[in-house]
N, C-alpha and C positions, 0 to 999 in steps of 0.2 A: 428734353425730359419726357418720360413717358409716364403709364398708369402704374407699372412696377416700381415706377422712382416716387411715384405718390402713396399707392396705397398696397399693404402688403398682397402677395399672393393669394393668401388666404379667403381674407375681406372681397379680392375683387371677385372669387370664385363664390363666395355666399350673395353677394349682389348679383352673379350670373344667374345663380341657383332660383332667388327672390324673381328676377325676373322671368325664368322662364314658368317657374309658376304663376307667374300674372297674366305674364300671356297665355298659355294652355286653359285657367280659368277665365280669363274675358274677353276669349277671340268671339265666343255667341254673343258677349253683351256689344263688342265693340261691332259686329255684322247689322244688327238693329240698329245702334247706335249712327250706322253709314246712311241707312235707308231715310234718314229724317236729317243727317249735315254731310254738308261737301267731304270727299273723303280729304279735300288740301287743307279740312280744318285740322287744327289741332286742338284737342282737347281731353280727350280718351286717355283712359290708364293704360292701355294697351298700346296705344301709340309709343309714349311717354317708355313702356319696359322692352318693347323691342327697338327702340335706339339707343336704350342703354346697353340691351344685351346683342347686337348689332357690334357697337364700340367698344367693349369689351373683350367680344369673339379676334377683332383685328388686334387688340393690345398686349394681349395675356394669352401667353401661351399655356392651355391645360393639356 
């Protein structure tokens, strides 16, 4: 099973869209954010929206 057999093409393509606006807006918050935790933490919204749109880009063919 894959993300086409889950979620329609469209939806996966607004979840890419969502994240790459997240990332483009808090690559500066999450750079500051480095300078004060381990970059192996996780915690960051920026983290979080490029390994959605990471998994996505390998799933869903646009």
């Amino acid at each position: 099973m894959t993300l086409l057999d889950l979620i329609p093409t469209e939806i996966a393509h607004d979840i890419k869209v969502l994240c790459d606006y997240t990332c483009e807006g808090e690559y500066f918050n999450y750079e500051e954010w480095l300078e004060i935790n381990d970059a192996d933490e996780d915690g960051h919204i920026y983290q979080t929206s490029e390994r959605i749109r990471n998994w996505i880009n390998k799933e869903v063919p646009f």
